[in-house]
C-alpha positions as CSV (number, residue, x, y, z in Angstrom):
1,X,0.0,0.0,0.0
2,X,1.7,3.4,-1.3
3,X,-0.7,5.5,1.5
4,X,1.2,5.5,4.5
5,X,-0.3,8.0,6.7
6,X,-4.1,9.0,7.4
7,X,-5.0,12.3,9.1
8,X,-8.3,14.0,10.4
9,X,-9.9,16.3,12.7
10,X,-12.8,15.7,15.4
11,X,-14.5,18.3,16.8
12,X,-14.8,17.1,19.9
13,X,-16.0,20.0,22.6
14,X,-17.8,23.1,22.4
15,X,-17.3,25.7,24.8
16,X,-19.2,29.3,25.7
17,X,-23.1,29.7,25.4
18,X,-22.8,32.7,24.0
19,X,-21.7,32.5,19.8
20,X,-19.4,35.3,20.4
21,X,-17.4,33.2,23.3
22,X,-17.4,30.2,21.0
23,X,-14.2,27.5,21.0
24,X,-14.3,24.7,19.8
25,X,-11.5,21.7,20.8
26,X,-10.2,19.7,17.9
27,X,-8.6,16.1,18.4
28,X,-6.0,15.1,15.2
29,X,-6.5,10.9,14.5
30,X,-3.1,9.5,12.3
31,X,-3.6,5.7,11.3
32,X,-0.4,4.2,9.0
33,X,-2.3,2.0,7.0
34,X,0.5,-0.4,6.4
35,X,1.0,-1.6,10.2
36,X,-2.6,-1.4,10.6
37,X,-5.3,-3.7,8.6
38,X,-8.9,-2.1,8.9
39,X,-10.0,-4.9,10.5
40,X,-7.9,-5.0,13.6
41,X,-9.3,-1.7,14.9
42,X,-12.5,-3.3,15.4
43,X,-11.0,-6.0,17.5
44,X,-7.9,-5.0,19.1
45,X,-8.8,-3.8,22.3
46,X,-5.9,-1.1,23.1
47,X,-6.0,-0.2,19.3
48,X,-9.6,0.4,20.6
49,X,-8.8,2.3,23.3
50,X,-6.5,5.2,21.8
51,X,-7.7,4.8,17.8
52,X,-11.6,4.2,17.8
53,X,-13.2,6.3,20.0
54,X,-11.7,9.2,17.5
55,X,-11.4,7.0,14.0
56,X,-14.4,5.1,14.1
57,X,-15.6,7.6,11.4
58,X,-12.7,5.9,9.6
59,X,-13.9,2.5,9.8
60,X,-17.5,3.2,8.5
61,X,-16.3,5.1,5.5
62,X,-13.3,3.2,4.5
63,X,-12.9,-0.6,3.1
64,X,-10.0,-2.9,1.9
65,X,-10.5,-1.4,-1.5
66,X,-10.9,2.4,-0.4
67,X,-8.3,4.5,-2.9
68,X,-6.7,7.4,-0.8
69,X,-5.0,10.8,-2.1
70,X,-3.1,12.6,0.8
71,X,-0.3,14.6,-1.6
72,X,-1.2,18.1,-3.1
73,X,-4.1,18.4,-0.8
74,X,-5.2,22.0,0.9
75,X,-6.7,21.1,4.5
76,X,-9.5,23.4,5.5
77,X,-7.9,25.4,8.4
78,X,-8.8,24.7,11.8
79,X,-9.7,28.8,12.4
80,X,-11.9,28.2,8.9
81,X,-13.8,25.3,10.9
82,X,-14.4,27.2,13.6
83,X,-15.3,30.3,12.1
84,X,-17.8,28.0,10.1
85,X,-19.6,26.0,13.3
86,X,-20.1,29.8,14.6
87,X,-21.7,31.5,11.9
88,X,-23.7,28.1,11.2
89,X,-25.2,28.0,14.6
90,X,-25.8,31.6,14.6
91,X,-28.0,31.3,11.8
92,X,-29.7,28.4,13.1
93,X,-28.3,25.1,11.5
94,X,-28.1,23.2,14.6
95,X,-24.4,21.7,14.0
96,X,-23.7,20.8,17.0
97,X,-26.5,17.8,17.3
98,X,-23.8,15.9,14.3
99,X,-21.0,14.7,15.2
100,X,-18.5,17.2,12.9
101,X,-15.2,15.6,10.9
102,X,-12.4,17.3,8.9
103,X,-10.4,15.5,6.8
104,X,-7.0,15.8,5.4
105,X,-7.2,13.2,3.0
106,X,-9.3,12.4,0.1
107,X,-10.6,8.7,-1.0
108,X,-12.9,6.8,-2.8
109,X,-14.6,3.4,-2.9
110,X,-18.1,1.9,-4.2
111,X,-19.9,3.1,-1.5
112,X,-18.3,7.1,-0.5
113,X,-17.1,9.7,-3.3
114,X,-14.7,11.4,-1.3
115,X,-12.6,12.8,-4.1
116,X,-15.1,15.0,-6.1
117,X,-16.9,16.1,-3.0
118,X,-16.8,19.6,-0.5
119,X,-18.7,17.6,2.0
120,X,-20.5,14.3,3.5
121,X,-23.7,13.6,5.5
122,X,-23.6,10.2,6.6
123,X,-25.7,8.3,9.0
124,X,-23.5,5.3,9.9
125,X,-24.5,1.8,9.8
126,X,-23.6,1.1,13.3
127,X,-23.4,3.7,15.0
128,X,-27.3,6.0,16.1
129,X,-25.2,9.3,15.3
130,X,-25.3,11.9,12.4
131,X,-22.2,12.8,10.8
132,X,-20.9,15.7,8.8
133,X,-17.6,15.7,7.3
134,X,-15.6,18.3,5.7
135,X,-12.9,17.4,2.7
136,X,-9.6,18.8,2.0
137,X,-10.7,21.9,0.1
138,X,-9.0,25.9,-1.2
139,X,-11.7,27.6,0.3
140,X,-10.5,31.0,-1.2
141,X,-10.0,29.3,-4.7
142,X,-13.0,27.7,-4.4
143,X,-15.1,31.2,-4.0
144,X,-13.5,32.5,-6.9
145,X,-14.6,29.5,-9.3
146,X,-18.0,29.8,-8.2
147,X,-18.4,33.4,-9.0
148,X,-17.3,33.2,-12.0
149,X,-19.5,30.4,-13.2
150,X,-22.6,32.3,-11.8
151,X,-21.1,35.6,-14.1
152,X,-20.8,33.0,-16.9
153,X,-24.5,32.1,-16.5
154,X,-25.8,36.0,-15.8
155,X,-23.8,36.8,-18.7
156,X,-25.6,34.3,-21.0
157,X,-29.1,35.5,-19.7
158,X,-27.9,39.5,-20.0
159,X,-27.6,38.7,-23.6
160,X,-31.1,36.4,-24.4
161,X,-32.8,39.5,-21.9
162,X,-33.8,37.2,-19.4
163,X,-31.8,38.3,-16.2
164,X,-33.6,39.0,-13.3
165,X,-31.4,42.1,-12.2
166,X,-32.3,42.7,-8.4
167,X,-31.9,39.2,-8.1
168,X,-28.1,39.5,-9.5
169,X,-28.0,42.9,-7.2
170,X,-28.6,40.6,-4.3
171,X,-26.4,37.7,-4.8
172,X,-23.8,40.2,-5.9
173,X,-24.1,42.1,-2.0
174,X,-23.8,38.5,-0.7
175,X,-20.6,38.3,-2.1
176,X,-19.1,40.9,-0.1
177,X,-19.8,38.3,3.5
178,X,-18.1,35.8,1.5
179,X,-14.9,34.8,3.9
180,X,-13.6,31.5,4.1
181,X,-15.3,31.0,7.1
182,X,-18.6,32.4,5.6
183,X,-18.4,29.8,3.1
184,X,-17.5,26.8,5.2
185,X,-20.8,27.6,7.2
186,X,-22.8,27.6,4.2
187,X,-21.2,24.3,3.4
188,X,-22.1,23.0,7.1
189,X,-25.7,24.4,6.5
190,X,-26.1,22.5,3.6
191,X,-25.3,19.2,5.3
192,X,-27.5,19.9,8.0
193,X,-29.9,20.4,5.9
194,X,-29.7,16.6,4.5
195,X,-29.7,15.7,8.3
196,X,-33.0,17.9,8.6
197,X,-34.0,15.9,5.5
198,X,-34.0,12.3,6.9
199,X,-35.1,13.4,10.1
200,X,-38.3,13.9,8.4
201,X,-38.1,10.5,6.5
202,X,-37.9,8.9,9.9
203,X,-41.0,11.2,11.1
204,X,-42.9,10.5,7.8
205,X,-42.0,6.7,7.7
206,X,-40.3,7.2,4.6
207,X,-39.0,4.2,3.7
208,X,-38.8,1.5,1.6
209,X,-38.4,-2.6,1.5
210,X,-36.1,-2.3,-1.9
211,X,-34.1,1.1,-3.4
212,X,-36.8,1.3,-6.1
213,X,-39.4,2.0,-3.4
214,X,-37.3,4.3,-1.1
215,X,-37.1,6.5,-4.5
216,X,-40.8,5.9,-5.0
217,X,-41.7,7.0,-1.8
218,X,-39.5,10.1,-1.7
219,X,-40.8,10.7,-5.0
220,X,-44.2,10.8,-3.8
221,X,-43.1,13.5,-1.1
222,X,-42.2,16.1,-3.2
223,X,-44.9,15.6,-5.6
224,X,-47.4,15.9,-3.0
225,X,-45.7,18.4,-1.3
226,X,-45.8,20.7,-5.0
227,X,-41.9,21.2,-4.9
228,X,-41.5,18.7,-7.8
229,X,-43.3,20.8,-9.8
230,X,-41.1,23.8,-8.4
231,X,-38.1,22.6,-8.9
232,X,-39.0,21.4,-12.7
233,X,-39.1,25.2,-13.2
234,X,-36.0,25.8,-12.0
235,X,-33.7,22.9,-13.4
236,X,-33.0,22.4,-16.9
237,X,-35.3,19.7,-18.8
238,X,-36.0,18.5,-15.3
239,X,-38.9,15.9,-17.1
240,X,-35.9,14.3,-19.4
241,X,-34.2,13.0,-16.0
242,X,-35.1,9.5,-14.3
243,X,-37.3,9.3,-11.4
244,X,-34.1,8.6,-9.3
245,X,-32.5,11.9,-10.6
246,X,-35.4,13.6,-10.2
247,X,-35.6,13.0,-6.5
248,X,-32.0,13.4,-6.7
249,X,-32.1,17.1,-7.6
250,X,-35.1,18.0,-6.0
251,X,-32.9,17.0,-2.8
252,X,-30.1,19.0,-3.5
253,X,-32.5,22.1,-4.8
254,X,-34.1,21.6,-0.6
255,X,-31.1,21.7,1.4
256,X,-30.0,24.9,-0.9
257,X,-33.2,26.4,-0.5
258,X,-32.3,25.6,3.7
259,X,-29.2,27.3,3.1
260,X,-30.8,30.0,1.4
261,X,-33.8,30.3,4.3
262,X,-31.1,30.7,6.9
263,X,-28.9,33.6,5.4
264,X,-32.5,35.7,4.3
265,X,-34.0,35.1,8.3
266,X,-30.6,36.3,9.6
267,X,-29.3,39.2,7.1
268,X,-33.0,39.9,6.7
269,X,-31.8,41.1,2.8
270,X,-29.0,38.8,2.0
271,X,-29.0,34.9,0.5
272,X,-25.1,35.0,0.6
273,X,-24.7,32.4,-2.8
274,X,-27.5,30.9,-4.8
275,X,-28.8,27.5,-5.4
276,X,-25.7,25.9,-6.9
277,X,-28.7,23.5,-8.3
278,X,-31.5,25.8,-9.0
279,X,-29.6,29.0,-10.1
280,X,-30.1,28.8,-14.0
281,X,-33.9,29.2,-13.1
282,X,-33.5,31.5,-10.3
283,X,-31.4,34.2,-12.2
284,X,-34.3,34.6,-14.4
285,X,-37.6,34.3,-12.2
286,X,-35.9,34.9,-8.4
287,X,-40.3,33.7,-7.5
288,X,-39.5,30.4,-8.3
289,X,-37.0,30.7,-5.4
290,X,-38.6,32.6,-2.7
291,X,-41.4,29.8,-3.7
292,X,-39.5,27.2,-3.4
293,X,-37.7,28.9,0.3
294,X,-42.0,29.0,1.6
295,X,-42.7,25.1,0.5
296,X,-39.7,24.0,2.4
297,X,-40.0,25.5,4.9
298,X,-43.4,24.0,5.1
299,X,-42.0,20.5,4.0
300,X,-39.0,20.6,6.8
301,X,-41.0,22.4,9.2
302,X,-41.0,20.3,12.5
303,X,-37.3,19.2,12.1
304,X,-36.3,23.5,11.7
305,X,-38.1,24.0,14.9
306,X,-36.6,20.5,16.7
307,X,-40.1,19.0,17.3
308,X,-38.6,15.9,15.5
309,X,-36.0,14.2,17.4
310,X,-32.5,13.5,16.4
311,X,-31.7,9.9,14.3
312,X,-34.7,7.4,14.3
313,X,-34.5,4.7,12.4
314,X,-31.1,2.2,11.5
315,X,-31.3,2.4,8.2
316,X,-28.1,4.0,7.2
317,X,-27.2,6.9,4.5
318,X,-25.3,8.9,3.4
319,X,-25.8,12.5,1.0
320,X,-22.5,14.5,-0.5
321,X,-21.9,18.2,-2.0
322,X,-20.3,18.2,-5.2
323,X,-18.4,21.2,-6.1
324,X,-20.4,23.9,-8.6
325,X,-18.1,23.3,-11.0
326,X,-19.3,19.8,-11.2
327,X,-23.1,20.5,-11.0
328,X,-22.6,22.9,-14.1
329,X,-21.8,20.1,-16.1
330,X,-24.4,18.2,-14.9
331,X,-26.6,21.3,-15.4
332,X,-24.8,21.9,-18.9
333,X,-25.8,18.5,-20.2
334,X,-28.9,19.1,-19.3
335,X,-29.7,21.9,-20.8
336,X,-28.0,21.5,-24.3
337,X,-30.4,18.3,-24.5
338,X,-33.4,20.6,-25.7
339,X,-34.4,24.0,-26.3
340,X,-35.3,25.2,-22.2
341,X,-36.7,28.6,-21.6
342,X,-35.3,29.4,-17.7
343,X,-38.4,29.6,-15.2
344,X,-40.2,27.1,-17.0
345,X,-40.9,23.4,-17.1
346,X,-42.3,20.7,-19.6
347,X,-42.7,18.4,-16.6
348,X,-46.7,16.9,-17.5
349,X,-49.5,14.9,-15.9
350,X,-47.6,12.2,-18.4
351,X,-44.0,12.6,-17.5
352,X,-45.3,11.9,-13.4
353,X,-47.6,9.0,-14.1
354,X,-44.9,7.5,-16.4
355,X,-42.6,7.9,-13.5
356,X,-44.8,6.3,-11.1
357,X,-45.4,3.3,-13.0
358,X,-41.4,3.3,-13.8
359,X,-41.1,2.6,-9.5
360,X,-43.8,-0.1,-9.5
361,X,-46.6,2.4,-8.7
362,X,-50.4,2.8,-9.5
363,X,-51.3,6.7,-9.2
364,X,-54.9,5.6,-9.4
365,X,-54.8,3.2,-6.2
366,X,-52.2,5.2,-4.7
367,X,-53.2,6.4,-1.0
368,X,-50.2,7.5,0.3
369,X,-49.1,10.9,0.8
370,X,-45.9,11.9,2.9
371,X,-46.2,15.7,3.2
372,X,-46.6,18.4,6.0
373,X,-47.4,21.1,3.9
């Protein structure tokens, strides 16, 4: 094995009640993979002792077949981290109730992409704990590469007359917050969002006996809860994309939109960065957002105000930020694959029903509908 040495960060304490006396204490884990099979830490009792209780994270993400990068890598600061847990829980994203990893290392196997990701929520098999966990990233580099592929966008709509221009004049103030440790928080809020997310498939009893009929019955959420049809709006040729992509994006769009929720209730005027999924749409018809911002709401409701407790259920999962750059080219293929005007949607009675029967369902016999709103 060429990977010699494996480094992370646990934040393990958090000290002050008040956000401005806030610390946080930070524990470093190294594992060298070649003295140490994966296996062993399970079962050696003094390897146990001093590596699990702070690796355990470790053992859940990685296997025997797990590829690792550690060279050429820029760690996320510990200040960064810190600076991002503050402004997170200022805002309202309860971070603290995960249990909060950074790594120095990348990796990748079957189960985790750790190499094209910002960030992980993961919900570990054996373990009744919610995780978030930040990657290696250049937080400064990584700001500038997302404005510019929002100016590419605006630029495109400026010349087909289509830009909504208070809603550029907005995101453009929110640049101005945009520190490193502004945008590490709006990474963390995203994650807690997905936790949000699955607390309310565990209050909902969204579930499912196979994959196909998880999907089905997510799918069935945000139909019911009308923010299928808003996100359709927003998303290039959302109707040519599966069912499973379509519940896909719609939760990516809903933990944006959480993001978004946040910065608006605290700045009262600001949204900071838009929907790295949704912004095509949004730069042309900012409703669709502030619509889309009111049905989640509605739709996450009782986790945002903590009437639905932390983890539930057992069944384990796991949800992962890609960077903008690689949503645009999702985005990009999307939208070269037909003629899209942004701020509408094709999406039909046909495309659903066709959908439906696709995950084994019958919309005429169907009686179940997982919604809040």
């Amino acid at each position: 094995m060429n990977i010699v040495k494996l480094k992370a960060q646990e934040i393990i304490h958090y000290y002050g009640s008040d956000f401005e006396d806030f610390e946080t204490e930070t524990r470093e884990v190294e594992i060298n993979l070649e003295e140490i099979e994966l296996g062993e830490l399970e079962t050696d009792k003094a390897l146990s002792k001093n590596i699990i209780k702070t690796s355990k994270m470790l053992i859940e993400l990685t296997d025997e077949n797990t590829r690792y990068v550690t060279d050429n890598l820029v760690r996320r600061p510990t200040f960064e981290v810190n600076g991002g847990i503050k402004l997170a829980l200022k805002k309202g994203a309860r971070v603290k109730e995960a249990k909060l990893f950074n790594l120095f290392f990348r990796f990748y196997n079957r189960k985790f992409d750790g190499y094209n990701t910002k960030a992980l929520m993961v919900r570990p098999r054996n373990i009744n704990e919610e995780w978030i966990i930040l990657l290696p990233e250049d937080t400064e580099k990584a700001i500038e590469e997302e404005k510019g592929i929002f100016r590419e966008y605006i630029e495109k709509l400026v010349f087909q007359g289509s830009l909504d221009t208070d809603f550029q004049n907005m995101v453009v103030e929110g640049y101005k917050f945009l520190t490193p440790n502004e945008r590490c928080a709006q990474t963390l809020m995203h994650e807690f969002g997905h936790i949000l997310q699955w607390r309310m498939y565990d209050y909902l009893d969204i579930k499912g006996e196979t994959e196909q009929e998880f999907i089905a019955n997510q799918y069935i959420w945000f139909l019911s809860s009308s923010y299928l049809l808003n996100v359709s709006k927003r998303v290039p040729n959302f109707e040519t994309l599966s069912p499973e992509d379509k519940v896909y994006f719609s939760k990516e769009c809903l933990v944006e939109d959480y993001r978004i929720y946040l910065n608006w209730k605290y700045f009262s005027d600001k949204i900071i960065l838009p929907s790295k999924y949704a912004y095509r749409g949004d730069f042309a018809d900012s409703k669709l957002m502030w619509e889309g911002l009111s049905i989640m709401e509605q739709m996450l409701k009782p986790a945002i105000e903590g009437k639905v407790g932390m983890r539930q259920m057992k069944k384990a999962s796991s949800e992962k930020e890609y960077s903008l750059k690689d949503i645009k080219n999702q985005l990009d293929s999307l939208e070269y694959k037909a003629d899209w005007i942004p701020g509408t949607s094709k999406l039909s009675e046909q495309h659903i029903l066709a959908d439906l029967e696709s995950l084994g369902l019958n919309i005429k016999s169907e009686k179940r509908a997982y919604t809040t709103v």
